[in-house]
N, C-alpha and C positions, 0 to 999 in steps of 0.2 A: 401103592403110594400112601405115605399119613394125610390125611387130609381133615379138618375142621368142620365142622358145618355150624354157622351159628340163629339161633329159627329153628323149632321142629313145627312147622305150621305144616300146610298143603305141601309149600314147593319143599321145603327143606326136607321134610320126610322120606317122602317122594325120591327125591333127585340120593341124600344120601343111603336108602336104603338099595338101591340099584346101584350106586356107586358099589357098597358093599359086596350084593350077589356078584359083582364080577375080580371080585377079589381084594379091593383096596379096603385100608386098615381108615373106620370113617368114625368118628369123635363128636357128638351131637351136642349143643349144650346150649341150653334153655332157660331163662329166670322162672320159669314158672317149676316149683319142686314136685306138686302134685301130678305135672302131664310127665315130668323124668321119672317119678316114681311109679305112674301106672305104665308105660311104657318097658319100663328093668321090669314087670312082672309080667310082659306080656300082651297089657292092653293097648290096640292104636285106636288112639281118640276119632279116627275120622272113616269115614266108610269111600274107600275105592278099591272095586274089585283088584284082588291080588297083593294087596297091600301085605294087608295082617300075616299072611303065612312068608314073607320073604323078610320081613322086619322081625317076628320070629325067627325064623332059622338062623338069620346072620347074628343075632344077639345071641342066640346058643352056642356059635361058630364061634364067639370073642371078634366078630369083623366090624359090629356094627355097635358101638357103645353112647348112652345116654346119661347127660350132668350137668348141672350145674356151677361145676365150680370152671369159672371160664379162664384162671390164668393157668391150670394144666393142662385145657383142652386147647389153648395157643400151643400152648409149648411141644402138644403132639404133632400139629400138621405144620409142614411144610408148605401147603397150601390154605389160604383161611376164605371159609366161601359165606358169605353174608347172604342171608333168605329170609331176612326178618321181614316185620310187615311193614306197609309203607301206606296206612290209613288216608283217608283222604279228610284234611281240614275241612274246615267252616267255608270257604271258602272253593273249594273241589280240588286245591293243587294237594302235590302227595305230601303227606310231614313223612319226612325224615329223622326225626328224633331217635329211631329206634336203630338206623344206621348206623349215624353218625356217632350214638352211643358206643355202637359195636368197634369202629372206627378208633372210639378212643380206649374201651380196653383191651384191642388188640397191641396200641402204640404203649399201652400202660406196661403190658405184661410180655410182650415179645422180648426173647433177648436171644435170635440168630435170625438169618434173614426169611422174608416171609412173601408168597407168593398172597393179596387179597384177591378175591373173585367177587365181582358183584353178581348175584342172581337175582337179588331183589329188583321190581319193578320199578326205576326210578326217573326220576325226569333226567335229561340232558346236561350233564355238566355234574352231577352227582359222584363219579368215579373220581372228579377232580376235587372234592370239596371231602371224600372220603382220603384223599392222599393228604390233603393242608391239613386236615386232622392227626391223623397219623404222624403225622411230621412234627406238627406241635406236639403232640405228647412226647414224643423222642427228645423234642430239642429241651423239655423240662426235664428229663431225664437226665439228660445229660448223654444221650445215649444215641446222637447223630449218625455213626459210625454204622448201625443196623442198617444194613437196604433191605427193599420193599418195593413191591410194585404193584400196583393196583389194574387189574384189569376188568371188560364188561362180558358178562356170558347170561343171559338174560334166557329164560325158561321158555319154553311153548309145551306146556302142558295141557291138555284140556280136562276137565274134572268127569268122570266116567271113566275114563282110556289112560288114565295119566301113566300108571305102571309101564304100559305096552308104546306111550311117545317115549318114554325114559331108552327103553330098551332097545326101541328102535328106528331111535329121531329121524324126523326127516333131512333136516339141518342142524347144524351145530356152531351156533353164533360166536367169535370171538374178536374180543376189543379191545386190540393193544400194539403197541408199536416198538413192543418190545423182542427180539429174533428167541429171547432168554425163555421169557414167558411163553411164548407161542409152545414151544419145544415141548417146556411143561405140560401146556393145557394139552398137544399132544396126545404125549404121552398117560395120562388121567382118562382121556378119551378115547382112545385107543381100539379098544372091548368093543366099541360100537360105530366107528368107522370102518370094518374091516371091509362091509362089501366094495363100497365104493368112495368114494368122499366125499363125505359131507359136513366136513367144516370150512366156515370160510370167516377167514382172518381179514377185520378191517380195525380202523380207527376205534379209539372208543365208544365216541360222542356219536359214530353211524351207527356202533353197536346199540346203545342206549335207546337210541332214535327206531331203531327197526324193529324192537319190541312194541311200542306205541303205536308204530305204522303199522306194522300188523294187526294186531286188535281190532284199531279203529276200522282196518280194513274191512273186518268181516263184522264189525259191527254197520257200518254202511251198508254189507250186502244184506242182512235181515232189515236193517230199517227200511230202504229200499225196497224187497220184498212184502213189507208190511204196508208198506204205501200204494204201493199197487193192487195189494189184496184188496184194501180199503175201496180203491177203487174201480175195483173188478163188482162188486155186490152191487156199486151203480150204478155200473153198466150193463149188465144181466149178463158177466162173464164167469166163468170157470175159474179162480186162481190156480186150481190142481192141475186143469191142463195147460196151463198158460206154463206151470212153472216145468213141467214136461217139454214146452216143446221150448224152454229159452237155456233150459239146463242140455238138451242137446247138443248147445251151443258149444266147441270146447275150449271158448276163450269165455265161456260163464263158465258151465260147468252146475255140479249140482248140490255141491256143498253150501250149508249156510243161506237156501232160498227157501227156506220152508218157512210159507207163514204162518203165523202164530200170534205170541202174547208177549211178544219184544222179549228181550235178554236180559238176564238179570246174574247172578254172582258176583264174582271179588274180583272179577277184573273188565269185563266192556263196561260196566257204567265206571269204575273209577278212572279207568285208563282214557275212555272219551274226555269223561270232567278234564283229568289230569292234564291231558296234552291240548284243552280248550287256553285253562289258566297259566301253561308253557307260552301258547302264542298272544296272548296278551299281554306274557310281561317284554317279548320283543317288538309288539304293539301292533301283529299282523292280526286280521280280521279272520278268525277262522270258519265262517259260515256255511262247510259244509259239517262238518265235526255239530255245532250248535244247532243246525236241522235236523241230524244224525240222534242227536241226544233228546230232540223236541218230540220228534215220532215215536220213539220209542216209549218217552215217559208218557203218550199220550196214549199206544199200543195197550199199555197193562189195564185201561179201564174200559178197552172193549166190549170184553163177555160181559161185565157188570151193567155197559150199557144195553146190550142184550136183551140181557135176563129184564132189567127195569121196565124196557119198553114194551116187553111180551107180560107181564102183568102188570101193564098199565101206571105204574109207578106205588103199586102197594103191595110192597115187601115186609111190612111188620108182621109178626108173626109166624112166614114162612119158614120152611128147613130145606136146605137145600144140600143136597149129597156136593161133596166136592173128591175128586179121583185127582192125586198129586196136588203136593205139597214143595220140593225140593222146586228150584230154579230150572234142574234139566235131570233126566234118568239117570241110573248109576252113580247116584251122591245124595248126600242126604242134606247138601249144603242149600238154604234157606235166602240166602243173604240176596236181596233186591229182590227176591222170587216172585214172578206175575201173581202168584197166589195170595202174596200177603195181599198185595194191592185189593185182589178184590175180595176175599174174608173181610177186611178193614173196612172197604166199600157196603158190602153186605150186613156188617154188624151195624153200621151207622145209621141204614136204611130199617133197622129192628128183625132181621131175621137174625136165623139160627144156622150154623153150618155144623156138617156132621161129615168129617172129613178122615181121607185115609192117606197113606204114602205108604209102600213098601219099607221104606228108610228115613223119612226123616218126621217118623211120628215123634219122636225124642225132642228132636230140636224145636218142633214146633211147642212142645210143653214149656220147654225150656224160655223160649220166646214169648209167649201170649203166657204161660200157667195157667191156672184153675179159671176158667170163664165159664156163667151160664148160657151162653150162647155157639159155644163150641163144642164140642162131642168128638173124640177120635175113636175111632170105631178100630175095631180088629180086622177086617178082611172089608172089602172094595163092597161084597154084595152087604154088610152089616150097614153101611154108609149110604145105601139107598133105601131104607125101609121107612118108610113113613114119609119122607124126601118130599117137595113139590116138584124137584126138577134134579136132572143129574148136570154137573157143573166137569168140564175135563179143563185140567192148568198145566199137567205134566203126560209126557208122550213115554209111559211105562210099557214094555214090552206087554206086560199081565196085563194091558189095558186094551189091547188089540181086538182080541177075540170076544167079547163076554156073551153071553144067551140074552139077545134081546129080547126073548119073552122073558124069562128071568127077571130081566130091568123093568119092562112094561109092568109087570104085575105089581114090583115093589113098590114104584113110582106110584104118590098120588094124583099127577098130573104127567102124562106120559112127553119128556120133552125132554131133550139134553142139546145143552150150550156146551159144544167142544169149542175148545180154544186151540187144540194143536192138527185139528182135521183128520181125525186117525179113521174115518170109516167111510164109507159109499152109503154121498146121501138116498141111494135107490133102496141099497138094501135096507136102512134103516127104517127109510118108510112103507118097504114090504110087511112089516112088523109094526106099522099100527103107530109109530114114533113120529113126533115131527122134531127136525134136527136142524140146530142153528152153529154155523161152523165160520171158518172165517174167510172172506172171500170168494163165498158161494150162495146162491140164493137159498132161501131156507127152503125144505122139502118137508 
């Protein structure tokens, strides 16, 4: 099938480059000239495993093509699938401006009929506000005559695995009411329903809806989990085996209870805000979504509180190793990361962090640049030398095992404040460490 993609962000990459592996002819097109031009040579701007070698091959194949000029790349698909971003205002609801733009030079430039897909995250009532556009451009046109239908297909990527949920979705969301469109979307799907099926066709507005419900869902379960942790340390409880014997459970289950340093990327904190400022403007009280978003932002200043109380609240001058950078493993994406929280935290207090990430030392340059009180080091043990304390923000597989004598030595003060609990507080203080983790007493 011809298809459109308009966004080469996360999802649109993502979603058209797998479209392509399974054979459809996919048409990328991007205002930005500098991400299509490194793209046509090869480079993908974002790190998820498996990405770059499939976004490669298809663009050597001729399957997977990247541009700018967006009234040819209409005129290629049959299908036009919208993945731009969907920012979050001043306010926390999404802007839509990059939509709706899309919205209008699809109705600008279309001249036979066009299937739209929303993929973009957007609030409720969005698919219908992308059709009154489309339709007004037409009807300035003069070119009423064009049909078009707008339908919702909304993403569940997670960033680390996104290639491999593409490949092999667990569901496959559609939102239309149309017998025409369903067929389409079908058949475009096809490649990946074949075990069994896993698409299911509702409304639009449920479609739209069940993106936000989701999210929020499992951003409840870690808040939740977070609260507990909290108060598992004062109560002289375990959270690690607490969350053993509740994940047993198999209406919990043991996804998304792991505590930590709350959630951060491009979609639980926008998507909680988002769907907060949704029920406000129908003027429901959303209080559990607003508890959901209060824990969490209070989550990220944890370990900082930690660290402050374990030297007494005199951190000028200190260095403190920091182990992950990125929001979560296998991505190099930054965006809301526990980490900045507390580097920012740390700077304020006059220390110095000397930090490392597998992946997103880049970004972090890009973000902060040139600071005297920041240092990114080449390798995980460079980021502990001199160090007053070792600091953990990301749950890196390399971050599992490391030689605690190793650590002890480099350390001028033998102590590590993990924020994702990767270690047995027993064995660490076999080794001479005293270890402050989250929802366990310190050992």
């Amino acid at each position: 099938m011809n298809l459109t993609v308009f966004g080469i962000g996360y999802v649109g990459l993502v979603q058209a480059a797998v479209l392509a592996e399974v054979g459809h002819q996919v048409v990328c097109v991007d205002i930005d000239e500098n991400k299509v031009e490194r793209l046509n040579q090869g480079f993908v701007p974002i790190f998820e495993p498996g990405l770059e070698s499939i976004v490669r091959e298809n663009h050597a194949a001729g399957r997977i093509k990247f541009t700018t000029d967006a009234a040819a790349a209409v005129r290629h698909g049959e299908i036009q699938m919208i993945a731009v971003g969907t920012p979050p205002g001043e306010d926390g609801s999404a802007d839509l401006k990059y939509v709706l733009a899309v919205a209008e030079t699809i109705g600008r430039e279309m001249d036979t009929a066009k299937i739209v897909v929303g993929k973009s995250t957007v609030p409720v009532g969005t698919c219908e506000k992308v059709k009154a556009r489309i339709a007004e451009t037409l009807k300035k046109r003069g070119r009423e005559d064009l049909s078009f239908d707008v339908a919702s297909n909304p993403e569940f990527l997670k960033e680390g695995s996104a290639v491999a949920d593409c490949m092999k979705p667990d569901r496959i969301i559609v939102g239309t009411s149309s017998e025409g469109t369903e067929a389409v979307m079908r058949e475009l799907y096809a490649p990946f329903n074949r075990n069994h099926e896993k698409m299911i066709v509702m409304d639009v507005r449920s479609a739209e809806f069940t993106k936000y419900a989701a999210n929020c869902m499992l951003a409840t379960k870690i808040s939740f989990m977070n609260e507990m942790a909290n108060l598992a340390e004062q109560l002289g409880a375990d959270i690690e085996e607490v969350r053993k014997g509740i994940g047993s459970d198999p209406r919990i289950g043991y996804h998304f209870i792991y505590p930590g340093l709350g959630y951060g990327g491009s979609c639980f904190p926008k998507d909680v805000r988002a769907l907060i400022k949704t029920a406000e403007g129908v003027k429901f009280d959303a209080k559990l979504l607003r508890a959901v978003e209060e824990r969490n932002n209070d989550q990220k200043s944890v370990l900082f509180d930690k660290v402050n109380r374990y030297f007494k609240g005199n951190l000028k001058g200190k260095t403190f190793a920091l182990w992950g950078l990125a929001f979560k493993p296998n991505t190099d994406d930054m965006r809301e990361a526990p980490a900045r929280v507390l580097m920012e935290a740390l700077w304020k207090a006059g220390a110095t962090v000397q930090a490392y990430d597998p992946e997103a030392m880049q970004e972090c340059q890009a973000i902060y640049g040139l600071r005297d009180d920041l240092l990114l080091c080449g390798t995980k043990e460079a980021a502990l030398r001199g160090a007053d304390a070792l600091l953990i923000a990301t749950e890196w597989k390399s971050f599992r095992a490391p030689s605690f004598d190793a650590l002890k030595d480099a350390l001028t003060t033998p102590v590590i404040f993990d924020g994702r609990n990767l270690y047995d507080p027993k064995v660490v203080a076999r080794h001479g460490i005293e270890y402050h983790s989250i929802g366990r007493m310190a050992a």
